[in-house]
BAFI-3210 file (N, C-alpha, C; in Angstrom, 3 decimals, decimal comma, padded with zeros to 6 digits):
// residues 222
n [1|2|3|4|5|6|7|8|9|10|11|12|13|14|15|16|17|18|19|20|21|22|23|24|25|26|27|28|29|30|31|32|33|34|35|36|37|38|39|40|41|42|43|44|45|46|47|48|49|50|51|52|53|54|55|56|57|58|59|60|61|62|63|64|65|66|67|68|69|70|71|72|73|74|75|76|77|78|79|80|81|82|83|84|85|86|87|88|89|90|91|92|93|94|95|96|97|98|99|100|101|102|103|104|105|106|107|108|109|110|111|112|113|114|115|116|117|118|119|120|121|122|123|124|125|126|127|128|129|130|131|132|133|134|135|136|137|138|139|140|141|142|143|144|145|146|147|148|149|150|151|152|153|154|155|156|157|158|159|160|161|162|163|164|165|166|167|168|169|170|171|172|173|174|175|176|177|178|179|180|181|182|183|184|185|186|187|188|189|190|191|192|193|194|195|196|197|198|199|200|201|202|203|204|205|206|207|208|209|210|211|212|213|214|215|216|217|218|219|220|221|222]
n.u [033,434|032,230|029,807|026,589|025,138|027,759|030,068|033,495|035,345|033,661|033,567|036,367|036,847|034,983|036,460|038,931|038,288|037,299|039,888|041,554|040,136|039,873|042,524|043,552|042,390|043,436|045,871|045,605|044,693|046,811|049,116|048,596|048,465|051,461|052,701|051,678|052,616|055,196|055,993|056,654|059,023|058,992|057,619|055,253|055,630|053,799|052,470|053,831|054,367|051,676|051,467|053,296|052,278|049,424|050,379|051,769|050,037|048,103|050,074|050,069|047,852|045,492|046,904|047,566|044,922|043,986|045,876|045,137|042,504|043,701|045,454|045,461|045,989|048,174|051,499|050,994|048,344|047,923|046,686|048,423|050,380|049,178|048,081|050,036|051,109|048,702|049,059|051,568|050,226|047,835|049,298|050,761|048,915|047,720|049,691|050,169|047,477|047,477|049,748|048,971|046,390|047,499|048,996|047,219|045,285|042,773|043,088|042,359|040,799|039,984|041,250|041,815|041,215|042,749|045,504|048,007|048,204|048,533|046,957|046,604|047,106|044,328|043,463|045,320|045,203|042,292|042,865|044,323|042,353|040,879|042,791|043,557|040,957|040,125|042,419|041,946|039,625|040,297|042,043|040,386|038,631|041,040|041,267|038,419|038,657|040,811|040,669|038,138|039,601|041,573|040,181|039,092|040,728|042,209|040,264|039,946|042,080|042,096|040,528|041,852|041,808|044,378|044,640|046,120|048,217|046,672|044,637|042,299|039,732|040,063|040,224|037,251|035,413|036,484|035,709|032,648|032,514|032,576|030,484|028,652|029,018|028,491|026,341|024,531|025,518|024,194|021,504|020,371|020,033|018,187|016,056|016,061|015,037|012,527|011,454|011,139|009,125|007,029|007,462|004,482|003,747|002,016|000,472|-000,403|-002,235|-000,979|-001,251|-002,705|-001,964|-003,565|-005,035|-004,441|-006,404|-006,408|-006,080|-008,668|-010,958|-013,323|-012,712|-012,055|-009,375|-006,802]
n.v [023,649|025,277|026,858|027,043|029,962|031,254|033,055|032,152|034,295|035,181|033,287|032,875|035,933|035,419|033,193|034,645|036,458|035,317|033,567|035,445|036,637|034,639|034,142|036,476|035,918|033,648|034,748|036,507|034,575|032,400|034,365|035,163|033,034|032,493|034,759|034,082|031,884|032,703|034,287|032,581|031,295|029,901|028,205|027,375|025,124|024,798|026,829|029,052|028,101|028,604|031,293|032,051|031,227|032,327|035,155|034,914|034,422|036,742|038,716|038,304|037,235|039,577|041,196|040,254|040,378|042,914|043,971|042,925|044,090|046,666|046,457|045,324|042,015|041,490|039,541|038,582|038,212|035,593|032,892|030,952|031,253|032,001|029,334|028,072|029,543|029,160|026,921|026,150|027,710|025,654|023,663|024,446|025,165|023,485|021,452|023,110|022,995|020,291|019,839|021,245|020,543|017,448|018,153|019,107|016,762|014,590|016,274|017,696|020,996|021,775|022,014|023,200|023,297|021,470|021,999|021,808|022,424|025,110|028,740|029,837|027,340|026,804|028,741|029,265|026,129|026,137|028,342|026,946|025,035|026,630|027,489|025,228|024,697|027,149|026,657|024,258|025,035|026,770|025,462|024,269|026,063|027,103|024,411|023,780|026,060|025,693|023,337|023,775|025,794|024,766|022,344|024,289|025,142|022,728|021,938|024,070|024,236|021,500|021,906|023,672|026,361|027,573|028,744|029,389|031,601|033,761|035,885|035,322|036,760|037,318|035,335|034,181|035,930|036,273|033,798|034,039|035,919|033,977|031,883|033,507|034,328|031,747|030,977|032,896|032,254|030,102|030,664|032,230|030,598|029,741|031,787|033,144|030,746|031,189|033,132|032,959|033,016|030,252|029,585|029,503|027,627|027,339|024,528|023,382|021,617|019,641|020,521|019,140|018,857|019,741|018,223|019,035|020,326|018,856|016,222|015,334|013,326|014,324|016,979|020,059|020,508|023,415]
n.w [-220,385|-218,353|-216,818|-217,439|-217,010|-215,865|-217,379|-218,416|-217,641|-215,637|-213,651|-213,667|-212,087|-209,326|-208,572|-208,066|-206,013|-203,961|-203,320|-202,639|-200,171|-198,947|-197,954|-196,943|-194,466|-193,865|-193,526|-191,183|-188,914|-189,202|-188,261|-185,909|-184,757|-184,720|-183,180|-180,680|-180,631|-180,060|-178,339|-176,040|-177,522|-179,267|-182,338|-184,725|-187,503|-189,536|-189,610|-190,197|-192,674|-193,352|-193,262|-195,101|-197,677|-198,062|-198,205|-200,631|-202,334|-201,865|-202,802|-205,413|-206,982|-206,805|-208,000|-210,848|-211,685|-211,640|-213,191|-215,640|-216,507|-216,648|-218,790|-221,637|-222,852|-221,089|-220,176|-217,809|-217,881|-220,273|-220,522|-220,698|-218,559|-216,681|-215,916|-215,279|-213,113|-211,106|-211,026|-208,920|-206,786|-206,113|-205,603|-203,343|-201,346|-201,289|-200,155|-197,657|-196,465|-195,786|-194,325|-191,562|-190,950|-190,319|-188,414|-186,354|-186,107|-184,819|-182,521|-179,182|-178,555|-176,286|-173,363|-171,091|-168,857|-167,367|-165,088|-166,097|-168,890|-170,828|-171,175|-173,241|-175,339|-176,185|-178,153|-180,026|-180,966|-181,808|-183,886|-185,579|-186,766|-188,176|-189,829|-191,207|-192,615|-194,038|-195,414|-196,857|-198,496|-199,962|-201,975|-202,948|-204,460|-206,078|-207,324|-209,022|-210,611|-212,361|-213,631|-214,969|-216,559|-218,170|-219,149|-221,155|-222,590|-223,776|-225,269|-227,111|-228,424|-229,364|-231,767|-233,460|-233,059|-231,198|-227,350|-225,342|-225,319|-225,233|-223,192|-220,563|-220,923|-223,651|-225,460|-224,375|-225,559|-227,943|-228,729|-228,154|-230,520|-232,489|-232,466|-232,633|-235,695|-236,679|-235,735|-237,807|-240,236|-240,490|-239,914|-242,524|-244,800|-244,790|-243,822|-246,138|-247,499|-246,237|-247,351|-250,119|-253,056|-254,735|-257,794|-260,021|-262,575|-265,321|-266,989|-270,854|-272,841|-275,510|-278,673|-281,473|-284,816|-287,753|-290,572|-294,097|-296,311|-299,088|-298,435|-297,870|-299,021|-302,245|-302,136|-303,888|-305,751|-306,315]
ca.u [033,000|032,042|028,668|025,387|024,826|028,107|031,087|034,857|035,879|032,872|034,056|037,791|036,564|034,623|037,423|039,750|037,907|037,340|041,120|041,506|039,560|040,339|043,715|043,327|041,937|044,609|047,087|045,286|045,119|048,675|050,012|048,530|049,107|052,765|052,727|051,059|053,496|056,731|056,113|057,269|060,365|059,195|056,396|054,859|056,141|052,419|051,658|054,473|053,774|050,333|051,682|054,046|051,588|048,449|051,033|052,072|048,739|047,689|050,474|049,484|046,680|044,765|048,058|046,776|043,107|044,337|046,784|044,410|042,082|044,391|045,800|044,836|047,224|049,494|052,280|050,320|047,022|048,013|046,156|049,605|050,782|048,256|047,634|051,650|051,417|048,139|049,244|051,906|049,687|047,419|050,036|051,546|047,753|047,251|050,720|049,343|046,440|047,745|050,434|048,212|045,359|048,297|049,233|045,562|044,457|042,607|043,550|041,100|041,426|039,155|041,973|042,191|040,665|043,670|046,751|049,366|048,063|048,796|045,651|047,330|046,934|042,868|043,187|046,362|044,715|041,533|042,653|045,072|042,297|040,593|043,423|042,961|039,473|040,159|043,341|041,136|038,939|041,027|042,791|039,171|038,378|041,687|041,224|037,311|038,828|042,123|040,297|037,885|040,152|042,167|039,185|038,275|041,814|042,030|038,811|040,152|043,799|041,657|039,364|042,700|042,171|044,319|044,623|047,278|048,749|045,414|044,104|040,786|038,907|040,339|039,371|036,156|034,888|036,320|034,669|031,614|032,145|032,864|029,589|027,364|029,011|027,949|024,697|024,013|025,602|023,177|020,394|020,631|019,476|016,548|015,277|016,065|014,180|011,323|011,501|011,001|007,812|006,997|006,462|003,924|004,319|000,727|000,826|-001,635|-002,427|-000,586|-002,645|-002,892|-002,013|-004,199|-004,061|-004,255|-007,397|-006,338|-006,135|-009,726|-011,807|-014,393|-012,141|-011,246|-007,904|-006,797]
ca.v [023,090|026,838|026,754|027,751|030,214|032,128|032,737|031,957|035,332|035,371|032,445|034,142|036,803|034,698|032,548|035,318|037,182|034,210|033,194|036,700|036,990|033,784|034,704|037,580|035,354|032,837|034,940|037,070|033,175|032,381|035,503|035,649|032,054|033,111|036,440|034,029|030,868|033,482|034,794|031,623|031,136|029,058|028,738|025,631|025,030|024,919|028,734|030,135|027,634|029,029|032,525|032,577|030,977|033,251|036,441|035,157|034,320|038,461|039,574|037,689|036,657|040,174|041,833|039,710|040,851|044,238|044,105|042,335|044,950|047,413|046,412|043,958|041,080|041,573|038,893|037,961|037,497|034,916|031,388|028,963|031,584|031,358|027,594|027,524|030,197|028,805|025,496|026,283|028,221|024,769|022,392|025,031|025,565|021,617|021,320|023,562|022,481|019,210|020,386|021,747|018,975|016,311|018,614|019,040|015,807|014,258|017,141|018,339|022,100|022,394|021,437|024,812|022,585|020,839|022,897|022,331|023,801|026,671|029,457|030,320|026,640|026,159|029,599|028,670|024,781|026,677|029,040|026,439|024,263|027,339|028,113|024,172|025,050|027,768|026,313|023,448|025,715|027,868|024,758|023,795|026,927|026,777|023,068|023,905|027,008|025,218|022,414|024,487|026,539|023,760|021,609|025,361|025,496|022,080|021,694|025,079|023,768|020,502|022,630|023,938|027,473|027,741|030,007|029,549|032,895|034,781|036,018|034,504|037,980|037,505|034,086|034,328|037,807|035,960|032,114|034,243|036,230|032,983|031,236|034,445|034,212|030,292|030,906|033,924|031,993|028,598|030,904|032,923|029,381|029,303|032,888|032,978|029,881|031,300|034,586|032,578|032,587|029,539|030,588|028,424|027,389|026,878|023,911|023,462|020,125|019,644|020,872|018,416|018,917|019,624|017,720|019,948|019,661|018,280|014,966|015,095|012,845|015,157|018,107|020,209|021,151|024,270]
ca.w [-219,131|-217,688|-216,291|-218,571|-216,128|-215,507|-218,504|-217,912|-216,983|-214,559|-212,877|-212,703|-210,952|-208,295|-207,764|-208,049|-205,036|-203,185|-203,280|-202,033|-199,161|-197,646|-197,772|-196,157|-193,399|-193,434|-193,100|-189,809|-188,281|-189,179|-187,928|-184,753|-184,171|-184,839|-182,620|-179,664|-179,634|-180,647|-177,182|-175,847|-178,073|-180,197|-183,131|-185,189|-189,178|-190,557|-189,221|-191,233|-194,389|-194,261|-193,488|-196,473|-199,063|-197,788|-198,250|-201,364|-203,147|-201,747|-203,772|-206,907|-207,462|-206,838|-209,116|-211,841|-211,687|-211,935|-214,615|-216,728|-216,614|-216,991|-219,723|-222,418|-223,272|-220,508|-219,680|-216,657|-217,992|-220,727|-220,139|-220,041|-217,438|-215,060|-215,381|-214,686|-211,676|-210,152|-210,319|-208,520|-205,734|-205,854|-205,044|-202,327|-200,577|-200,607|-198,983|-196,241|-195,848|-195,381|-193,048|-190,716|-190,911|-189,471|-186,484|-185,167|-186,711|-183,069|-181,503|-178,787|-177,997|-174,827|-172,582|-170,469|-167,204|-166,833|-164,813|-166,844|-170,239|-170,917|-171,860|-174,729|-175,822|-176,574|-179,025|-181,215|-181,714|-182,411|-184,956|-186,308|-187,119|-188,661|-190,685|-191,910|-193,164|-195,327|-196,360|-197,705|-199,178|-201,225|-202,604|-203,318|-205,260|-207,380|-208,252|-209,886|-211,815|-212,486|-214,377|-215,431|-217,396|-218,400|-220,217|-222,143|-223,567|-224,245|-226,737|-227,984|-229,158|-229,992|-232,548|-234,023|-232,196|-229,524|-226,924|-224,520|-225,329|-224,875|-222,015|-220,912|-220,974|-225,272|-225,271|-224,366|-226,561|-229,660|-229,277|-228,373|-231,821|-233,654|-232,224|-233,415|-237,064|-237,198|-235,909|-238,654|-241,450|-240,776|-240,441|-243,509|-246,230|-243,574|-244,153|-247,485|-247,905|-246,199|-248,245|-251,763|-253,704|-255,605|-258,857|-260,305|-264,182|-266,171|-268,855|-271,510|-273,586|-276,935|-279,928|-282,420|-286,745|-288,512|-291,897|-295,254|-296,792|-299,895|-298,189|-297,877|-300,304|-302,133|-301,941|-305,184|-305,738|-307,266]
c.u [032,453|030,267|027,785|025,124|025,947|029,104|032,447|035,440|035,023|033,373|035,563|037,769|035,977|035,437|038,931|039,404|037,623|038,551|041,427|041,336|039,782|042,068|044,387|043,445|042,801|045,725|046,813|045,795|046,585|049,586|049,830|048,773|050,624|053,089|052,529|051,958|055,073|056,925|056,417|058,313|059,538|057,511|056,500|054,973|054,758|051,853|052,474|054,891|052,583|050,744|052,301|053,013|050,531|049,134|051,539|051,228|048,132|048,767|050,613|048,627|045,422|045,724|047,831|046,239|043,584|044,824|045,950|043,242|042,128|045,147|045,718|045,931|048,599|050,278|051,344|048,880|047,533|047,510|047,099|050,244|050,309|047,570|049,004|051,161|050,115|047,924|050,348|051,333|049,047|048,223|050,884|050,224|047,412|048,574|050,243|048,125|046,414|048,362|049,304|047,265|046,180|048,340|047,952|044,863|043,824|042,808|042,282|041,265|040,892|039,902|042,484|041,790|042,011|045,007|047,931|049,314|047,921|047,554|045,732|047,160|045,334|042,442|044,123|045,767|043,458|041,591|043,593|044,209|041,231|041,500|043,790|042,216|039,585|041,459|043,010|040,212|039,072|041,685|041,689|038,469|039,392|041,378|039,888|038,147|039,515|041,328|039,300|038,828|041,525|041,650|039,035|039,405|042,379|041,397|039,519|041,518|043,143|041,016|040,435|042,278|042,740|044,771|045,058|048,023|047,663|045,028|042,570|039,938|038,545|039,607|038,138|035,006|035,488|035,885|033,427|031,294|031,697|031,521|028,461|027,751|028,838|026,757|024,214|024,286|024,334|021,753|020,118|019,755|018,255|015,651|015,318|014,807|012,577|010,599|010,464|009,828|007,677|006,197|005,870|003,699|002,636|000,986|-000,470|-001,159|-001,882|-001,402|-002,383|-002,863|-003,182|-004,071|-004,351|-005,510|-007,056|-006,274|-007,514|-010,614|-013,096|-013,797|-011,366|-010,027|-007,683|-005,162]
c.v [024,161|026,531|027,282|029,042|031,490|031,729|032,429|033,330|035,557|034,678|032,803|034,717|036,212|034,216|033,356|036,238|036,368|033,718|034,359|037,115|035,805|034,044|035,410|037,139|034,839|033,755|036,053|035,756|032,814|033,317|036,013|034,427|032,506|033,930|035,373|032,751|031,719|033,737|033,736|030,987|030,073|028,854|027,121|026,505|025,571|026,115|029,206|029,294|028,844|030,688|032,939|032,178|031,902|034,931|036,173|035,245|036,339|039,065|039,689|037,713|038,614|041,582|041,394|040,267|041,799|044,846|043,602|043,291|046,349|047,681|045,068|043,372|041,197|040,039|037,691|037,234|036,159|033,579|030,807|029,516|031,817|030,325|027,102|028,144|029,574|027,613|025,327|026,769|026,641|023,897|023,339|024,858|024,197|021,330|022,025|023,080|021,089|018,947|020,151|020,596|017,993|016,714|018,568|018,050|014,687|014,979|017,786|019,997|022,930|021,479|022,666|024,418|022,007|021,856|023,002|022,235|024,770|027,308|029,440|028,480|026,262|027,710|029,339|027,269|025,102|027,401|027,965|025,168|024,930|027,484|026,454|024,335|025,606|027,378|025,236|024,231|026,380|026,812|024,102|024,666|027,269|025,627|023,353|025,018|026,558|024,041|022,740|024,782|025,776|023,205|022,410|025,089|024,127|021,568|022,881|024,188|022,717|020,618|023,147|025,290|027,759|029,002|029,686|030,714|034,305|035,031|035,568|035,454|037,750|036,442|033,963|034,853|036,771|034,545|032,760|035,208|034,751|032,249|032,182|034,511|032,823|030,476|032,100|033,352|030,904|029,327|031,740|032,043|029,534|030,081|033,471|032,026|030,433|032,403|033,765|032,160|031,897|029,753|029,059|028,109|026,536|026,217|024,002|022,181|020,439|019,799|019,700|018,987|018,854|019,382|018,733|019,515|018,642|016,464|013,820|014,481|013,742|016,703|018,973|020,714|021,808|024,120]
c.w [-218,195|-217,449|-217,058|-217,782|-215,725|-216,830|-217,803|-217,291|-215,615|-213,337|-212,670|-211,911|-209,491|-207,780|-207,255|-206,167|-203,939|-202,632|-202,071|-200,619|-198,102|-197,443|-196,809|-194,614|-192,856|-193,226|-191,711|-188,898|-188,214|-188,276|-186,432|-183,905|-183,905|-183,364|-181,204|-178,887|-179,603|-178,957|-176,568|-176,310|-178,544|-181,571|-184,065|-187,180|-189,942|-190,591|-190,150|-192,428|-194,388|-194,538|-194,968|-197,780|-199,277|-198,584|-199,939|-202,807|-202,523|-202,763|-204,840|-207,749|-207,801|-208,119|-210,245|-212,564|-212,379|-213,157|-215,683|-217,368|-216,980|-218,223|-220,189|-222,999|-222,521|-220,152|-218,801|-216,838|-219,096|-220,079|-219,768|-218,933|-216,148|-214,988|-214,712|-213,036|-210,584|-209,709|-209,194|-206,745|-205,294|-205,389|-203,807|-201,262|-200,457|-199,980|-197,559|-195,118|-194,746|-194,018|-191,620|-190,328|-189,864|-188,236|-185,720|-185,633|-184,958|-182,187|-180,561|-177,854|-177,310|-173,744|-171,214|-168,705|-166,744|-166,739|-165,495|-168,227|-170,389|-171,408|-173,073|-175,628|-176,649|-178,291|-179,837|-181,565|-181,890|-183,792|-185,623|-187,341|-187,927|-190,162|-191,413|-193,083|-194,031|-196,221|-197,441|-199,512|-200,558|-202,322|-203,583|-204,884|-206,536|-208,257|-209,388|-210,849|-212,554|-213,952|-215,165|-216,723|-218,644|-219,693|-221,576|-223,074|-224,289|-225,610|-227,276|-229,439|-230,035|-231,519|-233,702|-233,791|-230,734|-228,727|-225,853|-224,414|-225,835|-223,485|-221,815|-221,397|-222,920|-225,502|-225,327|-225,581|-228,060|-229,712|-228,875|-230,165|-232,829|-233,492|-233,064|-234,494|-237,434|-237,170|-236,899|-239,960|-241,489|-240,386|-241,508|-244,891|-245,244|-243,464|-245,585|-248,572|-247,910|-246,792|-249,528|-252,356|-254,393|-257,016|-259,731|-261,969|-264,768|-267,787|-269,496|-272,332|-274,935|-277,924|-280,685|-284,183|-286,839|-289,810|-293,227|-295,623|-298,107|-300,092|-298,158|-299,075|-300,837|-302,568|-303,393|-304,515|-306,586|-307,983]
res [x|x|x|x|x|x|x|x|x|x|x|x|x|x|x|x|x|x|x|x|x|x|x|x|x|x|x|x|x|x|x|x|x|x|x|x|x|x|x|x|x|x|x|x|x|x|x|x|x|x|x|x|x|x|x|x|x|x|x|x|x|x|x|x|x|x|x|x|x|x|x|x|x|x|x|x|x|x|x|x|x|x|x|x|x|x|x|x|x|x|x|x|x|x|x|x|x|x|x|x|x|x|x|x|x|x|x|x|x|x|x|x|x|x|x|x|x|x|x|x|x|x|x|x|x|x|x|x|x|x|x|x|x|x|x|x|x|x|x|x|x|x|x|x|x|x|x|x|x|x|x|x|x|x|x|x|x|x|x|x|x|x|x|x|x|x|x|x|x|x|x|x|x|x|x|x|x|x|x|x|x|x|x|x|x|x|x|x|x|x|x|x|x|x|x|x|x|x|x|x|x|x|x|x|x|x|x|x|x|x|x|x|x|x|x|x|x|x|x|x|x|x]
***
């Protein structure tokens, strides 16, 4: 199901750096939401969901990458262990998202005219509905890889090669070997064929007996 266009490891990396960077994001947003209602004694559930999932996808997801690269067939890279661990991230980053979504769902956070809201109110329901957005996002970018990577290992197992305890990087490098030894065996009768000179076989008409003369009327015989 991998795109004509980019391979499965390609698309890892994209979504891997993507995951990454919004992350990054969500957890600035989170953390300063945090930092801005704390100063008031008190702080909202969905800032430190997103904080803890943001912080925990940075210490994962880019630990992964790394290790995979680092060393081939590690633990971490294995396919059934990062369809386990990033399903896990996916159903934590759509809890968030969700979270968050309900609290500022109608919420309007140009209320700074009226005296008794606080300043501090129009920048926490701003970044909170920021830290929405990319929480969407990211949940967005697991689900395509997620199913993605899913479908590949699927048809694999289906094929009777499977590869649940490969890493995709392995994965990949050996169904692209296995594709270039099909296409070299089925063209092989095809240049062979076109090699072969027809060798062309010259008949000639059956001679005909000739009868003995002695059959001949007229004819002495000795």
């Amino acid at each position: 199901m991998s795109s004509n266009w980019l391979s499965l490891p390609q698309i890892r990396t994209i979504v891997f750096g993507v995951v990454t960077v919004f992350s990054i994001i969500e957890l600035a947003l989170s953390a300063h939401s945090l930092s801005a209602t704390n100063s008031f004694g008190f702080y909202f559930t969905y800032d430190a969901f997103a904080l803890a999932v943001s912080l925990l996808s940075l210490l994962t997801i880019p630990a992964m990458f790394v290790i995979d690269l680092l060393r081939r067939g590690a633990f971490t890279s294995l396919i059934l262990v990062e369809l386990i661990w990033l399903g896990i991230l996916w159903v934590l980053w759509l809890a968030s998202a969700a979270d968050s979504a309900s609290a500022t769902s109608g919420a309007d956070c140009n209320l700074n005219d009226f005296f008794f809201i606080p300043s501090w109110f129009s920048t926490v329901c701003n970044e909170t509905k920021a830290v929405t957005a990319f929480g969407w996002l990211t949940w967005a970018a697991l689900t395509g890889y997620l199913v993605d990577l899913l479908v590949v290992s699927i048809n694999a197992h289906n094929s009777g090669k499977p590869i649940w305890k490969s890493s995709v990087r392995d994965a990949s490098s050996n169904n692209a070997n296995s594709n270039l030894g099909m296409s070299s065996e089925t063209k092989a009768p095809v240049s062979q064929q076109q090699h072969q000179v027809p060798v062309l076989q010259q008949t000639y008409p059956p001679q005909q007996a000739v009868p003995p003369a002695s059959n001949y009327p007229g004819t002495a015989t000795v």
